[in-house]
GUBALUM-656885 format. One record per residue: x, y, z of N, C-alpha, C in turn; residue number from 1. Coordinates in nm, 4 decimals. Last residue first. Layout:
<atoms>
{nc1 X; nc2 Y; nc3 Z; cac1 X; cac2 Y; cac3 Z; cc1 X; cc2 Y; cc3 Z; pos NUM};
...
</atoms>
This chain:
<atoms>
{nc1 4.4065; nc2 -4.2740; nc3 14.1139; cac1 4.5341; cac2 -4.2906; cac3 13.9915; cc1 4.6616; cc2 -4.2634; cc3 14.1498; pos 150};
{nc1 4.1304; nc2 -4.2970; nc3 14.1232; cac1 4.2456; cac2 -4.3135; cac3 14.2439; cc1 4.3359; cc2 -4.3641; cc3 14.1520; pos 149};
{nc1 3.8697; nc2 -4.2153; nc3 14.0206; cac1 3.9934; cac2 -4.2419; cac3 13.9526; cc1 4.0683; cc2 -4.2095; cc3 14.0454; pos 148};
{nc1 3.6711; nc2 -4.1912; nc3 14.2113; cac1 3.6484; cac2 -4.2899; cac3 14.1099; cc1 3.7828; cc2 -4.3109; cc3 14.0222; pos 147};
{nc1 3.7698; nc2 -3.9434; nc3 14.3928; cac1 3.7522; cac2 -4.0867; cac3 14.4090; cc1 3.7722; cc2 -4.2269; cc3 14.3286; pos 146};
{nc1 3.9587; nc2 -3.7288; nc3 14.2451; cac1 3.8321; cac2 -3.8139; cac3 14.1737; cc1 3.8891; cc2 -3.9532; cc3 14.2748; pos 145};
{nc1 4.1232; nc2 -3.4063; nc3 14.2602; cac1 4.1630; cac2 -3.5252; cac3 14.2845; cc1 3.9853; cc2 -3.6071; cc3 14.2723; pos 144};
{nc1 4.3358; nc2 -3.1881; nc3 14.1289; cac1 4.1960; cac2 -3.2136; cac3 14.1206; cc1 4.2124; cc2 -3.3967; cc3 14.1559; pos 143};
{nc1 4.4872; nc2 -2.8937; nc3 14.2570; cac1 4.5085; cac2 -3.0199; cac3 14.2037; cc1 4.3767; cc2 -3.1111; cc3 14.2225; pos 142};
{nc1 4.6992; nc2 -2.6404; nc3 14.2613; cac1 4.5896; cac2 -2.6539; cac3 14.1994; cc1 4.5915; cc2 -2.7948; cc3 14.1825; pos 141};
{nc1 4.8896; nc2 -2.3467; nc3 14.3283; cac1 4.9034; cac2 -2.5019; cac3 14.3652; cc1 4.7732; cc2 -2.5604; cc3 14.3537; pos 140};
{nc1 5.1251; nc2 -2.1104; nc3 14.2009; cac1 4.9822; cac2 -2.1653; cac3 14.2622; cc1 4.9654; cc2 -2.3085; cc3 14.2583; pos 139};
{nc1 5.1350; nc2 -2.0614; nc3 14.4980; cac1 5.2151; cac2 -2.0997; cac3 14.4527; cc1 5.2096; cc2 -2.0778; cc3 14.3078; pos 138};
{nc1 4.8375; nc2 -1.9951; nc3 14.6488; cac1 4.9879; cac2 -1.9954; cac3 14.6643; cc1 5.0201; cc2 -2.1190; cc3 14.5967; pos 137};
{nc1 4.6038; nc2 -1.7960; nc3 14.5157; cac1 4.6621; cac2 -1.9398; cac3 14.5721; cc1 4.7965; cc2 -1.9525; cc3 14.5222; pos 136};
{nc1 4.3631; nc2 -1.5989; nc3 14.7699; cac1 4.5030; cac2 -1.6107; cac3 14.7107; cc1 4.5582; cc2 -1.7339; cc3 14.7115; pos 135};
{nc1 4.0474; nc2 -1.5673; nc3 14.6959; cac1 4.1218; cac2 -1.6910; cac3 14.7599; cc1 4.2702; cc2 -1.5852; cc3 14.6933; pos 134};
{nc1 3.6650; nc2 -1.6119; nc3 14.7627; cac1 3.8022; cac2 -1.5144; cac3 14.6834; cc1 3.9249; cc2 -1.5997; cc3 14.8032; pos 133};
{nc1 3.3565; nc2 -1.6469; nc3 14.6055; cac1 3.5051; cac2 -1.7193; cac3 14.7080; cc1 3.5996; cc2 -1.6109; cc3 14.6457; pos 132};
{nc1 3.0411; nc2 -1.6173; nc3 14.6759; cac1 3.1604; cac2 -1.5158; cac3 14.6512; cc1 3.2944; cc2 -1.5660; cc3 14.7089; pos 131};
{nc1 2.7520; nc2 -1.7549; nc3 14.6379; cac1 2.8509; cac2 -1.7573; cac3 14.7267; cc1 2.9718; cc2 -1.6709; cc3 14.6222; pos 130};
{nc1 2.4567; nc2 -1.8941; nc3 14.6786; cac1 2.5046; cac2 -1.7981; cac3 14.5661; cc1 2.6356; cc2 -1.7540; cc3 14.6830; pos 129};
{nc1 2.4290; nc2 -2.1953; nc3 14.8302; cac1 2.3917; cac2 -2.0757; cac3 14.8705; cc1 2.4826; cc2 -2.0019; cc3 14.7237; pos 128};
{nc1 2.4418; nc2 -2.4766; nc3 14.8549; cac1 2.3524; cac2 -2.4181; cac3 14.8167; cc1 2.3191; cc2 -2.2768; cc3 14.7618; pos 127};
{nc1 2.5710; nc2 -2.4821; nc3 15.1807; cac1 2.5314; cac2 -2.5392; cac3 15.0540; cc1 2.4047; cc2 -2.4783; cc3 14.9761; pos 126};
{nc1 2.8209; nc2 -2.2097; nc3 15.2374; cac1 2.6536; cac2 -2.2579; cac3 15.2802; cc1 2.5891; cc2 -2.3079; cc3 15.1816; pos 125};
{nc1 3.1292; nc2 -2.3267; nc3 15.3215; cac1 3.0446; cac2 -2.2583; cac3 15.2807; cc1 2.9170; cc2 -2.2564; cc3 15.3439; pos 124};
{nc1 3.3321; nc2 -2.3511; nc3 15.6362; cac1 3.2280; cac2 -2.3634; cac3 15.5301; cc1 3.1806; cc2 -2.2566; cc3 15.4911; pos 123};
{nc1 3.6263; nc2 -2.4555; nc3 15.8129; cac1 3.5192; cac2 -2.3837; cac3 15.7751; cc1 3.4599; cc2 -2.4050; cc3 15.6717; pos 122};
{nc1 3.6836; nc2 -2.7058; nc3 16.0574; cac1 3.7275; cac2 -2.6796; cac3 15.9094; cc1 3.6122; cc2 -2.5869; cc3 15.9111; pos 121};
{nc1 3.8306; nc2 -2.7968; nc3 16.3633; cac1 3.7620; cac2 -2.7164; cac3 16.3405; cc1 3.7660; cc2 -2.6664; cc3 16.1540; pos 120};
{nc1 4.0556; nc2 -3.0635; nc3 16.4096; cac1 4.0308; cac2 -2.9184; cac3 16.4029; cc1 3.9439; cc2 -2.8964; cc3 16.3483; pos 119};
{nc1 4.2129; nc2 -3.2784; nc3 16.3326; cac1 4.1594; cac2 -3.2763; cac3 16.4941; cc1 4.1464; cc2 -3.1370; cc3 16.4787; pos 118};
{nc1 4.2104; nc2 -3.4137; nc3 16.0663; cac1 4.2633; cac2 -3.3582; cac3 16.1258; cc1 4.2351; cc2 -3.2583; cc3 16.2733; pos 117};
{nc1 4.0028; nc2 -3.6307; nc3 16.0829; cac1 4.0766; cac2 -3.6658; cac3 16.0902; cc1 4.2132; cc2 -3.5635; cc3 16.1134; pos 116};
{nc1 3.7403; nc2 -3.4962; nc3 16.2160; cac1 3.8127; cac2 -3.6207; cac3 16.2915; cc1 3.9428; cc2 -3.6342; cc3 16.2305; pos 115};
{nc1 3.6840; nc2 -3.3362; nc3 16.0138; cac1 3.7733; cac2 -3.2704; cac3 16.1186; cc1 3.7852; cc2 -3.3668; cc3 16.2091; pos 114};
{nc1 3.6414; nc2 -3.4829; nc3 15.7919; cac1 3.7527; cac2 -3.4208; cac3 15.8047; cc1 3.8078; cc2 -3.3239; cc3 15.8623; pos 113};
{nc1 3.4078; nc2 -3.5760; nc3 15.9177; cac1 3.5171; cac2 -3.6688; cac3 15.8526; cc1 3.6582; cc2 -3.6130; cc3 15.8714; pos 112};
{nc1 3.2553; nc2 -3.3716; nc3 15.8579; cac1 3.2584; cac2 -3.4602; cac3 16.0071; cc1 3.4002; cc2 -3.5630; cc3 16.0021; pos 111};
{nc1 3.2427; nc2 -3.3116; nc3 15.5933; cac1 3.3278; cac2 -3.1725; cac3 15.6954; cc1 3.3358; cc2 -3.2617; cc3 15.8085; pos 110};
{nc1 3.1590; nc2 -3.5434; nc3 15.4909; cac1 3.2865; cac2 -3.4890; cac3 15.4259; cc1 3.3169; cc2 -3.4252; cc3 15.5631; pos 109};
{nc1 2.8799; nc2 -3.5223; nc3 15.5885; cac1 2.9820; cac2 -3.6922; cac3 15.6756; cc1 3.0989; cc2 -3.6181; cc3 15.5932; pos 108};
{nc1 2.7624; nc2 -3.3081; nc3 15.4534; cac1 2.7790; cac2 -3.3074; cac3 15.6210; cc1 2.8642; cc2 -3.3981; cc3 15.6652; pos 107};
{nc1 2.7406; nc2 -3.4817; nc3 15.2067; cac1 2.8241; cac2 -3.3239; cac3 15.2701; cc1 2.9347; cc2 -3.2830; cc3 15.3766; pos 106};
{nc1 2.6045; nc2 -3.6302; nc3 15.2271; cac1 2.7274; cac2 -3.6606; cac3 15.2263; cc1 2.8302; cc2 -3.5390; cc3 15.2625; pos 105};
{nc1 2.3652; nc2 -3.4834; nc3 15.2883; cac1 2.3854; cac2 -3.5181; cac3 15.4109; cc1 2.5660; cc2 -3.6286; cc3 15.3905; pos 104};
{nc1 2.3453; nc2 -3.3183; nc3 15.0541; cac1 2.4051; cac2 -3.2532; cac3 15.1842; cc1 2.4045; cc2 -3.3531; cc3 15.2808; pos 103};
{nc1 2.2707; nc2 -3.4883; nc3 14.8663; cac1 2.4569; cac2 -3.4522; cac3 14.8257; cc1 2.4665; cc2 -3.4141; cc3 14.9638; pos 102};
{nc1 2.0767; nc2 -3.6103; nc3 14.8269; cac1 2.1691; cac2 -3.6904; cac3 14.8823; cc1 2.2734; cc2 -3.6156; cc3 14.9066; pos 101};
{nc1 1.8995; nc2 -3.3863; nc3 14.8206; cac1 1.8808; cac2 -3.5109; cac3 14.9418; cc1 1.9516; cc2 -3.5882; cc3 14.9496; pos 100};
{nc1 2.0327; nc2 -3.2202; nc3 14.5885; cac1 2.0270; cac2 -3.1877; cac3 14.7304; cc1 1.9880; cc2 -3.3411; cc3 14.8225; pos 99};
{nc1 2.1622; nc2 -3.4777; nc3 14.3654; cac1 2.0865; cac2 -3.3894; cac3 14.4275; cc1 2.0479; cc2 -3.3624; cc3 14.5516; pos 98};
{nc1 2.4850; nc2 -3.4991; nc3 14.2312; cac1 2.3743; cac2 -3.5661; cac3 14.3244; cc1 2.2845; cc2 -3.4593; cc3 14.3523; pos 97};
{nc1 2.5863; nc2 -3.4692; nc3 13.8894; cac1 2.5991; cac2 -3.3841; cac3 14.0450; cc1 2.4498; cc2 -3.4773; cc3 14.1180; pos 96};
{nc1 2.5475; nc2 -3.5653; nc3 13.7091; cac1 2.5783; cac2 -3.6446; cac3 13.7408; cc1 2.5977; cc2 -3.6319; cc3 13.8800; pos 95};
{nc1 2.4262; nc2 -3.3537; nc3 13.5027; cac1 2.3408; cac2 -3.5106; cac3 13.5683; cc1 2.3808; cc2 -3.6078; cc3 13.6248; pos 94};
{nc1 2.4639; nc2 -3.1402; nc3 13.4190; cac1 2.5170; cac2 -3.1351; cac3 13.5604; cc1 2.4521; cc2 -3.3081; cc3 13.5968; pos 93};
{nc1 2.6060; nc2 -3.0244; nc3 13.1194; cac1 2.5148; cac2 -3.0665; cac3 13.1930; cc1 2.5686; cc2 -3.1286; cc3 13.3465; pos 92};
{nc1 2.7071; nc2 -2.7115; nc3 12.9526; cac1 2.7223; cac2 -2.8051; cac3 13.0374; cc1 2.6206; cc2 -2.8690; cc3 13.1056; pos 91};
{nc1 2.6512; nc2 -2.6189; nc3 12.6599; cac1 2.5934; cac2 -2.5923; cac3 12.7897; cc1 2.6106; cc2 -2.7287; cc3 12.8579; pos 90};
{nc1 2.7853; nc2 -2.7163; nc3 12.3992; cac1 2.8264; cac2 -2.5673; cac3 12.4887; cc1 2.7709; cc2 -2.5650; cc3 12.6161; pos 89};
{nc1 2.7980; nc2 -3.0351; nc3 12.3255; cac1 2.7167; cac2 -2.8883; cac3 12.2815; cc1 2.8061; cc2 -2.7867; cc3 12.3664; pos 88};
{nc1 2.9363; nc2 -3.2556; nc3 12.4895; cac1 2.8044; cac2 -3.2665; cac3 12.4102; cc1 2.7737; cc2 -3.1221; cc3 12.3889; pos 87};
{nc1 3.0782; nc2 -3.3054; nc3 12.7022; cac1 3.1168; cac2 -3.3560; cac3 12.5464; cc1 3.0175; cc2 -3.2937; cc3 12.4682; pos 86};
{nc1 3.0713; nc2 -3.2045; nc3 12.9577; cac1 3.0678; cac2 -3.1171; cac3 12.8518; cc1 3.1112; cc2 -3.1882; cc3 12.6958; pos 85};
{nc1 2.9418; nc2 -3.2000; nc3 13.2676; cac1 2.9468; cac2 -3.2887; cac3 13.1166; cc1 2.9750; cc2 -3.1925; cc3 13.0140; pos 84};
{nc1 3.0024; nc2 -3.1272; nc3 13.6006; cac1 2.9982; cac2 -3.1185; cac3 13.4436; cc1 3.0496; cc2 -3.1770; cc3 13.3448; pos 83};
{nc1 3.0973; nc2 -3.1653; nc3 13.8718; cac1 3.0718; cac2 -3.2856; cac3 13.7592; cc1 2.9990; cc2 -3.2498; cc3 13.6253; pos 82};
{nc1 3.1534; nc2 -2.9249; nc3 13.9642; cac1 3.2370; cac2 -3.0071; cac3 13.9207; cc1 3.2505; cc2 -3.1496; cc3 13.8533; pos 81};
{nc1 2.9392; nc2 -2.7961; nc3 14.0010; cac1 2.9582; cac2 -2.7795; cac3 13.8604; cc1 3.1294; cc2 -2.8390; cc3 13.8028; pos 80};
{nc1 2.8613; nc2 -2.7849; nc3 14.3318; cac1 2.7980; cac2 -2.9103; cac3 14.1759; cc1 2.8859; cc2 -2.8843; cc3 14.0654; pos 79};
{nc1 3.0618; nc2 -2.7279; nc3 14.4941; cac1 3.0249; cac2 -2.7211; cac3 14.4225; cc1 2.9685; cc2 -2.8438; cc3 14.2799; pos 78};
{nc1 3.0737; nc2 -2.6418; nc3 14.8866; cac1 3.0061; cac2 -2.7490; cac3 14.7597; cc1 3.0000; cc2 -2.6846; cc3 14.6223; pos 77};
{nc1 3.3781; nc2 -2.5639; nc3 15.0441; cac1 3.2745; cac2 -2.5183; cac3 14.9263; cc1 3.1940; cc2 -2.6299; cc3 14.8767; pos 76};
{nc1 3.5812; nc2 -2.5465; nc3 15.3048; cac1 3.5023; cac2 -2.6294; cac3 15.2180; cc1 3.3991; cc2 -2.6158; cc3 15.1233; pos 75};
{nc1 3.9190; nc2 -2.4776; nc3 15.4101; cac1 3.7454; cac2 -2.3867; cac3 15.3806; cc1 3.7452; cc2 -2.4984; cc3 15.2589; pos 74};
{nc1 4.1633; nc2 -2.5253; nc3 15.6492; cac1 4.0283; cac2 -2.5644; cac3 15.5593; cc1 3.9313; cc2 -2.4966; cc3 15.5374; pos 73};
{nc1 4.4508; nc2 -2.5196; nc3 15.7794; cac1 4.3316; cac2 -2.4584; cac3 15.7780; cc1 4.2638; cc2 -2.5010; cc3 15.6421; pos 72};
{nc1 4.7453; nc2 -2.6452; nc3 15.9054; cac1 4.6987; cac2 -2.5719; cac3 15.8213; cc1 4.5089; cc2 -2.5936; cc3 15.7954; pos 71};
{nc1 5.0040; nc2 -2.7758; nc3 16.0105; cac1 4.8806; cac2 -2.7443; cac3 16.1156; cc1 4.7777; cc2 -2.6356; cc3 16.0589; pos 70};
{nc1 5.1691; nc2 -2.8857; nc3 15.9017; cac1 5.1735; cac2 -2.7525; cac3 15.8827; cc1 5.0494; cc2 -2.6615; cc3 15.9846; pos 69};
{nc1 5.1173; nc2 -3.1673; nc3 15.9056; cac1 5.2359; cac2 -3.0964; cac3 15.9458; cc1 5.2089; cc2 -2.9904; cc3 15.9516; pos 68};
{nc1 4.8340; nc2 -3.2086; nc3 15.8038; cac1 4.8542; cac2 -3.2308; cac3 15.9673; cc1 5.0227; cc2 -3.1420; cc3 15.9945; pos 67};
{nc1 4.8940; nc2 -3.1141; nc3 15.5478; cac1 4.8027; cac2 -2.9993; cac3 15.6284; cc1 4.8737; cc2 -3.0105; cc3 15.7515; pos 66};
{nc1 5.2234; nc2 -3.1837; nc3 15.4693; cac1 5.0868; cac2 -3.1810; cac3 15.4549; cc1 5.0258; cc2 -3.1166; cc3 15.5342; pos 65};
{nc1 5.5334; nc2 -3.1360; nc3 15.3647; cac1 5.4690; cac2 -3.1327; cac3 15.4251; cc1 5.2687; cc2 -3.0997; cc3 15.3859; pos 64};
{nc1 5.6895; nc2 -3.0969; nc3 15.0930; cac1 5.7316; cac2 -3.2430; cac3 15.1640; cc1 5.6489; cc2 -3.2406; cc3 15.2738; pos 63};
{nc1 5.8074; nc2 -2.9425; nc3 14.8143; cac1 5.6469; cac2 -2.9547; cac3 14.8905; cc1 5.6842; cc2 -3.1055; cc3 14.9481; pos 62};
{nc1 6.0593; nc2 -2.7489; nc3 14.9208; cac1 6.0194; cac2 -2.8667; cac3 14.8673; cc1 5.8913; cc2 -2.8764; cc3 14.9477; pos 61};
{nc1 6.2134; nc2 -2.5413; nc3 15.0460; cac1 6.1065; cac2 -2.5100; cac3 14.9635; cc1 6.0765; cc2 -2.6621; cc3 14.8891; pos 60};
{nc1 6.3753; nc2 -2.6400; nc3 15.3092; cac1 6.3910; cac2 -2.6161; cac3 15.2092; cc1 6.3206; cc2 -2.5611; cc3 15.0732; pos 59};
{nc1 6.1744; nc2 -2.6728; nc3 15.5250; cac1 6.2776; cac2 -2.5890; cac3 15.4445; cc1 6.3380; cc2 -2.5894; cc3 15.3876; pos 58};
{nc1 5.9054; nc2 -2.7776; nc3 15.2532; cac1 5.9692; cac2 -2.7255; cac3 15.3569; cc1 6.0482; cc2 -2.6353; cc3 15.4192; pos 57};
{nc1 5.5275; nc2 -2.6013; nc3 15.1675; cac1 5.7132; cac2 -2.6612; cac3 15.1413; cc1 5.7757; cc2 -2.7052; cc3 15.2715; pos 56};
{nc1 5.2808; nc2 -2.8584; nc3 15.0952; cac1 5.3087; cac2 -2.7085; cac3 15.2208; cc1 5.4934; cc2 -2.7239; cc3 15.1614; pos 55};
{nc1 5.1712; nc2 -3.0707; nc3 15.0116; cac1 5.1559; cac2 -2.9714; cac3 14.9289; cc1 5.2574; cc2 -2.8713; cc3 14.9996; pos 54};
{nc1 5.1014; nc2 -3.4097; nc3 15.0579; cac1 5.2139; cac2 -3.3417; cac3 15.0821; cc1 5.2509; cc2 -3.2006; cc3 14.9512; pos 53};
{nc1 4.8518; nc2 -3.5059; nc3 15.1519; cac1 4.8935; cac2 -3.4413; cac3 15.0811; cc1 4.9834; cc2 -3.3814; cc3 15.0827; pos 52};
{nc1 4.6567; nc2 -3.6317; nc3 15.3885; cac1 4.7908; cac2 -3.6047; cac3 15.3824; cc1 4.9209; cc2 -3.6021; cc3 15.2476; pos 51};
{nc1 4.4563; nc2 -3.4668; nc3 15.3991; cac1 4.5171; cac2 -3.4357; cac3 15.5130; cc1 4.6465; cc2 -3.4662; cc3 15.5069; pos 50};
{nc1 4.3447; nc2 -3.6004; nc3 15.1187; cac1 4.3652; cac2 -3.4760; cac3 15.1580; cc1 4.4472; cc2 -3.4056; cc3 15.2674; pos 49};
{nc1 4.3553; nc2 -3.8906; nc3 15.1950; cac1 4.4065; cac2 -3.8034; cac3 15.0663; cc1 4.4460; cc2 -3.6872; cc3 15.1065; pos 48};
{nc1 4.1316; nc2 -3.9336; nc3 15.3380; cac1 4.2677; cac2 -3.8780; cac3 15.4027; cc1 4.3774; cc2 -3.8616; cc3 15.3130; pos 47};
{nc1 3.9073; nc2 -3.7480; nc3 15.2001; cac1 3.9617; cac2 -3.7270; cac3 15.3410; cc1 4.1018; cc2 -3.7487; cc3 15.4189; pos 46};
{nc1 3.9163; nc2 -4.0006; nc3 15.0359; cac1 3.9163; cac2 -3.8825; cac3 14.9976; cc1 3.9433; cc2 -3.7621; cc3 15.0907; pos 45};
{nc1 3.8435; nc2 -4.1596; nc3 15.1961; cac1 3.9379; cac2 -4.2279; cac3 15.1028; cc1 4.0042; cc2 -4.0924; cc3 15.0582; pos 44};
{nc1 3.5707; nc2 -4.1294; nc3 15.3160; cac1 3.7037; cac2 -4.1471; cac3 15.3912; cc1 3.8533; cc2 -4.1564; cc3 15.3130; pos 43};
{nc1 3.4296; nc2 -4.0911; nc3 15.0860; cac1 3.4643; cac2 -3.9751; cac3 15.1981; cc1 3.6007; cc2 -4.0153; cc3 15.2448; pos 42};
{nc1 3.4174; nc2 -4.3017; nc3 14.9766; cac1 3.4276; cac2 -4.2317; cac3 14.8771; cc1 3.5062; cc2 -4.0848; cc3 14.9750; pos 41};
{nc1 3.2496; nc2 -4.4869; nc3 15.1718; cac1 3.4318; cac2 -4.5043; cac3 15.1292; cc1 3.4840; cc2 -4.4094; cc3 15.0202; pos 40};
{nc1 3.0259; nc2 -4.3256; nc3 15.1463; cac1 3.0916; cac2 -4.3273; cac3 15.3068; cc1 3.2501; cc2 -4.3261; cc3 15.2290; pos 39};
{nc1 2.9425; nc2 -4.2700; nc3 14.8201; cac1 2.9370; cac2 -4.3512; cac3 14.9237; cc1 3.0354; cc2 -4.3286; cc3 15.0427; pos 38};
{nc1 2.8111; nc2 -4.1473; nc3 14.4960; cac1 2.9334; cac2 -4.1330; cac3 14.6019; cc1 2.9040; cc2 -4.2562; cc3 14.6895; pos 37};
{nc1 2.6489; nc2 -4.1442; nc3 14.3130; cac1 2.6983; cac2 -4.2637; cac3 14.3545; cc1 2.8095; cc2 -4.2663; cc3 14.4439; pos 36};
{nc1 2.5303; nc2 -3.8974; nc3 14.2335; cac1 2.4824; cac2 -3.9471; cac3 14.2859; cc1 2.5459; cc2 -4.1051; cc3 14.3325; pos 35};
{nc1 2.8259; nc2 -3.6809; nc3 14.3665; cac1 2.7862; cac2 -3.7670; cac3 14.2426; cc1 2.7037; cc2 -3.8394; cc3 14.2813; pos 34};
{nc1 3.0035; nc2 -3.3672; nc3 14.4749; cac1 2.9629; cac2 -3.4998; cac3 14.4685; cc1 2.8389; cc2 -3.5691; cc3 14.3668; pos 33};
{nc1 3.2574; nc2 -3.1862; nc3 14.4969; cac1 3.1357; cac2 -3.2186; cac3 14.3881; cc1 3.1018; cc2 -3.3086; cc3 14.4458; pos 32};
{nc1 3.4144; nc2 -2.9236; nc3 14.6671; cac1 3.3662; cac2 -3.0615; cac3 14.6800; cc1 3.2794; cc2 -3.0690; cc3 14.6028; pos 31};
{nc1 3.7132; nc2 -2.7212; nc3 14.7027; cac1 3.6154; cac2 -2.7549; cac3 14.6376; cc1 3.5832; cc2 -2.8960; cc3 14.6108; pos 30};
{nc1 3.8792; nc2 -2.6062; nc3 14.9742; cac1 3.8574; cac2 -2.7283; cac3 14.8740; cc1 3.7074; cc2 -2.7045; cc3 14.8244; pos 29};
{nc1 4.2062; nc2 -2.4683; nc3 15.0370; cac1 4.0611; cac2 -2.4063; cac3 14.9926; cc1 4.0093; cc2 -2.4947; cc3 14.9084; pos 28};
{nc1 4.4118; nc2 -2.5074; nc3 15.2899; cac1 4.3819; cac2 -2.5226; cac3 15.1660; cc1 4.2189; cc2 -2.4603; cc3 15.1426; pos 27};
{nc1 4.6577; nc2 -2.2879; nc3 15.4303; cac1 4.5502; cac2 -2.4371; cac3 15.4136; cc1 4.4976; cc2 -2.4233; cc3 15.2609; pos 26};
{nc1 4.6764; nc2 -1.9738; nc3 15.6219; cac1 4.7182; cac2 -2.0351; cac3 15.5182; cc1 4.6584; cc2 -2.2151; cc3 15.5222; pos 25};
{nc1 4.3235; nc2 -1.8844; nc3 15.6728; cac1 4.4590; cac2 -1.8451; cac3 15.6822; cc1 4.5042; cc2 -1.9354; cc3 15.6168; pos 24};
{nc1 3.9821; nc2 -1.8456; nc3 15.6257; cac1 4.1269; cac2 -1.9241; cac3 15.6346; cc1 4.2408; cc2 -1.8437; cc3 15.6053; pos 23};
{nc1 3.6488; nc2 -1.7643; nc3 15.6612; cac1 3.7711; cac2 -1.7334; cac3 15.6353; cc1 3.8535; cc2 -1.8202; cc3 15.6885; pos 22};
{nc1 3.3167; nc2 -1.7353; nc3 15.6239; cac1 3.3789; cac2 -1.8079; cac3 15.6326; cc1 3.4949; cc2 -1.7303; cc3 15.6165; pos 21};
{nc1 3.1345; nc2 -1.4898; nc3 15.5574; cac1 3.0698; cac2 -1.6148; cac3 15.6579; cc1 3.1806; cc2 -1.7155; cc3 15.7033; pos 20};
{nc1 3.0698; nc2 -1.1970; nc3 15.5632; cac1 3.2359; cac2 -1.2583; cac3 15.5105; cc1 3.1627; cc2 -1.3697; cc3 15.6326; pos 19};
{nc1 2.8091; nc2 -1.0030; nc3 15.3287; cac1 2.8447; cac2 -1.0692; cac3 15.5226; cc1 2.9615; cc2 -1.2167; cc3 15.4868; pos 18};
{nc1 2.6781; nc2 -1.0187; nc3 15.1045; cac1 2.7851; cac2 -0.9131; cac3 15.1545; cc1 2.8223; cc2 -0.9310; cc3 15.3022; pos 17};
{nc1 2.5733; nc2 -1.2849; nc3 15.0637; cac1 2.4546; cac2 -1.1380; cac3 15.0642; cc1 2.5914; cc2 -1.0716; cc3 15.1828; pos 16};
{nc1 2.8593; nc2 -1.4389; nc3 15.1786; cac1 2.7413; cac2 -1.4403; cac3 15.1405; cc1 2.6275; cc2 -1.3269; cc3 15.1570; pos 15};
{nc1 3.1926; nc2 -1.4679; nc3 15.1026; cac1 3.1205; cac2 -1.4170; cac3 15.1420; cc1 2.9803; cc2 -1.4534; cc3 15.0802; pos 14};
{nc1 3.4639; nc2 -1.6587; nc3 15.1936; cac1 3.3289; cac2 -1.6675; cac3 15.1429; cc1 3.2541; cc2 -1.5931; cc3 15.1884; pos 13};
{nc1 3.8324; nc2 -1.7094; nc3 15.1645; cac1 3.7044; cac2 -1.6632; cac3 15.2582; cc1 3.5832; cc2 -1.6658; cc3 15.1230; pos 12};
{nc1 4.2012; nc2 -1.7967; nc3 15.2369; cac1 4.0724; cac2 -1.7830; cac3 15.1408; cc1 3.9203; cc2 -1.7167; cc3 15.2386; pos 11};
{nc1 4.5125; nc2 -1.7341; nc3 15.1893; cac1 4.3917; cac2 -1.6974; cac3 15.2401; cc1 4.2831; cc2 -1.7086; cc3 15.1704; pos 10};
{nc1 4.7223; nc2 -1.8725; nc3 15.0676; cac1 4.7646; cac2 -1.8031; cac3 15.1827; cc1 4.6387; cc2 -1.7279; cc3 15.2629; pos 9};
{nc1 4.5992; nc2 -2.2429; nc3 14.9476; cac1 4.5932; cac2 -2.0891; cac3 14.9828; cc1 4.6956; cc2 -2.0491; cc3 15.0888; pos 8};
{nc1 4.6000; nc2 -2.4748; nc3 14.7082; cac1 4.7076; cac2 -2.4456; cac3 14.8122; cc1 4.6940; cc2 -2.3062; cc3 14.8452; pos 7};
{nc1 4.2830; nc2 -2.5981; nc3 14.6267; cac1 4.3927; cac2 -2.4949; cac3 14.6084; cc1 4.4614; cc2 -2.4711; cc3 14.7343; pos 6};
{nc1 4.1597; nc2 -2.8680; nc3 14.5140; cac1 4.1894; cac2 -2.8112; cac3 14.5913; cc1 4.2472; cc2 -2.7059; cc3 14.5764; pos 5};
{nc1 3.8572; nc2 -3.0319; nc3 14.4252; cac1 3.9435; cac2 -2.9120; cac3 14.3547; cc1 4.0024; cc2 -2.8717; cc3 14.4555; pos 4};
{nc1 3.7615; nc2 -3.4139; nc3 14.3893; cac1 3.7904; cac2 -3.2440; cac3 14.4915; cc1 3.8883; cc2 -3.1642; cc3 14.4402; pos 3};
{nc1 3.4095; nc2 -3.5414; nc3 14.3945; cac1 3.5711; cac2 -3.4488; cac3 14.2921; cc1 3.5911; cc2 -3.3849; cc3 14.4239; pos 2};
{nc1 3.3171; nc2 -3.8625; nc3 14.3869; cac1 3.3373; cac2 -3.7398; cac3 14.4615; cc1 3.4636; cc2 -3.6732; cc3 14.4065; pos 1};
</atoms>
């Protein structure tokens, strides 16, 4: 399971020109998953995330995480984070899970990770031809892989 995060001051998703999702300041995550994800792939990755110390303080040191900052989530699926690209120009995707497995890990990611930060996270619509637009603060960009817990 990949996750692309970005440290936003606002993100949102629009779909067929109707704004389905929006955040204030939080993060804006992009989720791949892999046909070999698993439950411990979520949870591991979940609380990675919540407690990420990205937000500054005061001092401007990144020393606070979502739960401190009491900061906001928009969740995107995207397959094209497990692209293969050793091989030619056209990326292959054979490692992205397919719909029957990826949405119901999906679904245990956003369930996951509003148990663990006790709030309400917004979404995309899997699947769906989607329009993210995001301001990212700082900018703050960081790609984090279950499978490589470095």
């Amino acid at each position: 399971m990949r996750a692309l995060i970005q440290r936003v001051s606002r993100a949102s998703v629009v779909v067929e020109d109707a704004v389905i999702s929006k955040i204030d300041k939080g993060i804006l995550l992009l989720l791949g998953i892999e046909e070999l994800d698993q439950v411990a792939d979520i949870e591991w990755l979940c609380r990675k995330v919540v407690n990420l110390r990205i937000f500054d303080d005061a001092d401007g040191i990144m020393n606070h995480s979502l739960l401190d900052i009491d900061g906001d989530v928009l969740i995107v699926s995207q397959f094209t984070l497990h692209a293969a690209t050793k091989k030619g120009n056209r990326p292959s995707y054979i490692k992205a899970a397919k719909p029957e497995i990826a949405i119901p890990l999906y679904e245990k990611f956003i369930f996951q990770l509003e148990a663990e930060l006790k709030k309400k996270v917004r979404t995309g619509i899997f699947g769906a031809n989607m329009q993210v637009a995001l301001v990212n603060d700082g900018p703050v960009t960081i790609l984090i892989d279950s499978k490589n817990r470095e």
